[in-house]
C-alpha positions as CSV (number, residue, x, y, z in Angstrom):
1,X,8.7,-4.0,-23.3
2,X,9.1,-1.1,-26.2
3,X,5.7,-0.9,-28.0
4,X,5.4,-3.5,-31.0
5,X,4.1,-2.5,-34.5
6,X,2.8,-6.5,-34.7
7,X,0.3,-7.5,-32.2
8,X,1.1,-11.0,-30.6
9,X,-1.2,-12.9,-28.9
10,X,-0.4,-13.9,-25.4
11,X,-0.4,-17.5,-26.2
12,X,2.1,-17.3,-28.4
13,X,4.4,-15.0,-26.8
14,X,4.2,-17.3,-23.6
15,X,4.9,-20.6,-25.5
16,X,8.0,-18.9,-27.6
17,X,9.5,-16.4,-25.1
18,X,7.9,-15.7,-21.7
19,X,6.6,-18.9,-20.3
20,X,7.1,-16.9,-17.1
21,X,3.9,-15.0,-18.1
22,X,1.6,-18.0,-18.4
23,X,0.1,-16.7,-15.2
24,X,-1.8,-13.9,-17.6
25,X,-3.4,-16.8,-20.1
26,X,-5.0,-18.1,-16.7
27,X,-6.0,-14.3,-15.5
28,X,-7.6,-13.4,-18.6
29,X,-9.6,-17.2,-19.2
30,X,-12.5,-17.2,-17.0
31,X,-11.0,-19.3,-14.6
32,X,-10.3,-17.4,-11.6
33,X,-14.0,-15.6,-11.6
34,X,-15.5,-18.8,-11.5
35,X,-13.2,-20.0,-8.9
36,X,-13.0,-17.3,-6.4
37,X,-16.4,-16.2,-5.7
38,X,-17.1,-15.9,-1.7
39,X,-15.3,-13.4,0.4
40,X,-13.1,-15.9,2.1
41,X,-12.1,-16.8,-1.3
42,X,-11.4,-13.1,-2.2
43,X,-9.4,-12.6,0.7
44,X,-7.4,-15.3,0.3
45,X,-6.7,-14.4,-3.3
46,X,-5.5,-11.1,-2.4
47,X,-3.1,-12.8,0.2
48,X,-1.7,-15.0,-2.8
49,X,-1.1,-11.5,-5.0
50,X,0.6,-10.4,-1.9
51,X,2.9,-13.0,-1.5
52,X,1.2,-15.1,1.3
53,X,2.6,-18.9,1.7
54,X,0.9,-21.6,3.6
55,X,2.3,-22.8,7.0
56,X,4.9,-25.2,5.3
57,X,6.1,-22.1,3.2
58,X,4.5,-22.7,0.1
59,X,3.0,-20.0,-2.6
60,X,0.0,-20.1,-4.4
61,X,1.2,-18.3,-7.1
62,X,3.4,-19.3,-10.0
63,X,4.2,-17.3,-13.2
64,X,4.0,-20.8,-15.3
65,X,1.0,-21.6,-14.2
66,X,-1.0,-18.9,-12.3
67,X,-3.4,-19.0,-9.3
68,X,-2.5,-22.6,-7.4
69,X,-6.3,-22.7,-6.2
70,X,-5.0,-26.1,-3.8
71,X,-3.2,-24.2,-2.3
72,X,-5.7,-20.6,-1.3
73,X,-7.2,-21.3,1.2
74,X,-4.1,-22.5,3.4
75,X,-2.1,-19.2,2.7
76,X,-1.1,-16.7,5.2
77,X,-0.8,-13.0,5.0
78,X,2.9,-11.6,4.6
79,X,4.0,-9.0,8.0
80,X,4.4,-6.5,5.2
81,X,0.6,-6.2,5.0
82,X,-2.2,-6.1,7.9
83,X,-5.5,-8.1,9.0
84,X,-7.2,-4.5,8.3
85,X,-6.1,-3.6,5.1
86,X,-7.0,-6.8,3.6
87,X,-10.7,-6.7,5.1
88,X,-10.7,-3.1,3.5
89,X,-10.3,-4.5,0.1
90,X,-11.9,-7.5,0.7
91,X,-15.3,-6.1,1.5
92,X,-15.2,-3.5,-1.6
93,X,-14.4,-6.6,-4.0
94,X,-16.8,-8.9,-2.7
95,X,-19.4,-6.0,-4.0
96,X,-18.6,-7.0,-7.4
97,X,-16.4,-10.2,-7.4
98,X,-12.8,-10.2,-9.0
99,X,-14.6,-9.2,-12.5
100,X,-15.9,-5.7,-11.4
101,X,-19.4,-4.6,-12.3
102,X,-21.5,-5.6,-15.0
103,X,-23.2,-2.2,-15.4
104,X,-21.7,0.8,-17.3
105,X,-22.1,3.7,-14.4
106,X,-21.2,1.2,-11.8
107,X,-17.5,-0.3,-13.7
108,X,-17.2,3.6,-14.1
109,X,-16.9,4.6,-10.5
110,X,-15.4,1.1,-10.0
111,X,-12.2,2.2,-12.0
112,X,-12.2,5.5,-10.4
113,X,-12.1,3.2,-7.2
114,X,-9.1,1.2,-8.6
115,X,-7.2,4.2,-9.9
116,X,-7.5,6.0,-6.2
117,X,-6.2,2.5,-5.3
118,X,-2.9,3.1,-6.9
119,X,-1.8,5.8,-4.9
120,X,-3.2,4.7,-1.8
121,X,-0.7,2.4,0.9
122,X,-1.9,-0.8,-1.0
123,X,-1.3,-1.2,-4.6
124,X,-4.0,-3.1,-5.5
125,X,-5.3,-2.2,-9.2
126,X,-9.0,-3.6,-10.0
127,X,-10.6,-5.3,-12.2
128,X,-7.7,-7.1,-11.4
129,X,-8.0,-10.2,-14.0
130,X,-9.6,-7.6,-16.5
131,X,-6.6,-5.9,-17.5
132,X,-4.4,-9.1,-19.2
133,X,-7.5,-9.1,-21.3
134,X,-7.1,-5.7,-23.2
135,X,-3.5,-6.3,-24.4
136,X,-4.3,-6.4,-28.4
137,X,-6.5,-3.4,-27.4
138,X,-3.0,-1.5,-26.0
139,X,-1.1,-2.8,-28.4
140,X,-3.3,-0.7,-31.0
141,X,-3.3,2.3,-28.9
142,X,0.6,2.4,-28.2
143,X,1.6,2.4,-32.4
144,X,1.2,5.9,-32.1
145,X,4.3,6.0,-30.0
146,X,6.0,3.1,-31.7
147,X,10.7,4.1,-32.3
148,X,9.9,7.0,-29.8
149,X,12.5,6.5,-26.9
150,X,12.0,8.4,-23.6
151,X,14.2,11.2,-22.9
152,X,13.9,12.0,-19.4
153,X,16.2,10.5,-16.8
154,X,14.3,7.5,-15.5
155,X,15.1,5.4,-12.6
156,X,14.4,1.4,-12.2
157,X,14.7,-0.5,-9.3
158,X,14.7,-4.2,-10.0
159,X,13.1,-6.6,-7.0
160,X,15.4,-9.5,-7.8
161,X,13.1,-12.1,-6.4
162,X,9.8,-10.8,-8.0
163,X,8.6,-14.1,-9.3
164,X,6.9,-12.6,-12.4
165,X,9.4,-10.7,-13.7
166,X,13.1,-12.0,-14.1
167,X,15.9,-9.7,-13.9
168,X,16.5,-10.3,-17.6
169,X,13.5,-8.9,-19.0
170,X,15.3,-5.3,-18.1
171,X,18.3,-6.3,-20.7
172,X,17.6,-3.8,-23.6
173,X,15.6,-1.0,-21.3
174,X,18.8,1.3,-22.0
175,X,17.9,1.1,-25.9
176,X,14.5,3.1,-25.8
177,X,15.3,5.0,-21.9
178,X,18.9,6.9,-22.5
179,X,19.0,8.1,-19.3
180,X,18.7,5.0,-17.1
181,X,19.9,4.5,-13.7
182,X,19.4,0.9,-12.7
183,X,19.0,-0.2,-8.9
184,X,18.5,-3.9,-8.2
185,X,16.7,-4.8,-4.4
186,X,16.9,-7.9,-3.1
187,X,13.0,-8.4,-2.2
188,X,10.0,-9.6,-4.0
189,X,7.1,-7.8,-6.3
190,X,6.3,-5.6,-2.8
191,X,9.6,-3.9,-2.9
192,X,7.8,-0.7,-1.7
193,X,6.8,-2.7,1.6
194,X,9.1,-5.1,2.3
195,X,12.3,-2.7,2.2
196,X,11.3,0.9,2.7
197,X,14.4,2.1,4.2
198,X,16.2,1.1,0.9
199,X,13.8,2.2,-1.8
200,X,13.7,5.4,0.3
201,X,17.6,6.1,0.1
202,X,18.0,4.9,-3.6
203,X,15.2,7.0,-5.0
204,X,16.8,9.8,-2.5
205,X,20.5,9.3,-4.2
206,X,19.2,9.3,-7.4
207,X,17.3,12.7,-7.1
208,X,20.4,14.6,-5.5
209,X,22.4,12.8,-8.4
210,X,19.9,14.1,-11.4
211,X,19.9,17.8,-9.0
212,X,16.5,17.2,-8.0
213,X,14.6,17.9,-4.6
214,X,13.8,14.9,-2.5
215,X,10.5,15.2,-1.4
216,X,8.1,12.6,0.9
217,X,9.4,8.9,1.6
218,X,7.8,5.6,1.5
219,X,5.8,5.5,4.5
């Protein structure tokens, strides 16, 4: 979404116009810290934010609701991401819990932890919960860019079954991006994992198209 001049609390923007992000009142409450405290708990959370589903092919994640805690411990991990990797970030979490650290040096090297995260093979971006709780706090910082489109050419490729984010939240992106190239991928939030081969050749096409170099693919 374009930067707003008006800040709008989450509450209301889920009951008027995204119930699909109710998920974020529940991330930002309290609940989930005081619900997923023990490793086993951790690790089965970070299973749900994968896309795990339990034996009878249930989630434990909807965007109306959030976290399905009845449903966490039952859930198993998607091919798309290994036994390992999960115990990787499970073990760092569990240092902290789900809130990150208390302590100022600490939260610091803990968010240089979560940004090396981002570019590692598993997005997985902590304080995980603490981010839906600085959105009045973005909101402030982003009217300095507020009627300013992007000029670049910029390409988006929609996961048509991410659960979170409908395809019709990208109605209007051609407004404030000029230079928009569309793909749509028929996969889940993890588009990056569970289709390489096809992120790999769209992003490819669309650099050759713009006279770019292709460089490295999706692993």
């Amino acid at each position: 979404m374009p930067p707003s001049a008006t800040y709008v609390p989450l509450e209301l923007l889920v009951e008027n116009v995204l119930p699909n992000f109710k998920y974020q009142v529940q991330f930002k409450s309290g609940e989930l810290e005081k619900a997923i405290a023990t490793k086993d708990q951790i690790r089965q959370f970070l299973i749900c934010m994968f896309g795990g589903r339990t034996e009878d092919g249930k989630y434990a994640f909807d965007p109306t609701k959030g976290v399905l805690l009845e449903n966490l411990m039952q859930l198993k991990a998607p091919p798309y991401v290994s036994t390992e990797e999960i115990s990787y970030y499970t073990d760092r979490i569990a240092q902290h819990g789900i809130h990150a650290p208390r302590k100022s040096t600490k939260m610091l090297l803990f968010l240089i932890f979560s940004f090396i995260c981002t570019f590692s093979r598993i997005w997985i971006m902590l304080p995980i919960v603490n981010w839906y709780r600085t959105l009045e706090i973005n909101q402030k910082d982003e009217l300095a860019i507020i009627n300013r489109k992007i000029s670049v050419p910029v390409l988006f490729i929609q996961a048509l079954k991410d659960l979170s984010l409908p395809p019709q939240l990208a109605e209007g992106m051609g407004e404030v991006i000029p230079q928009l190239t569309i793909e749509k991928i028929d996969t889940g939030h993890w588009a990056l994992r569970e289709d390489p081969e096809t992120i790999n050749r769209i992003i490819s096409g669309w650099l050759a198209n713009i006279g770019a170099e292709t460089g490295p693919t999706c692993p």
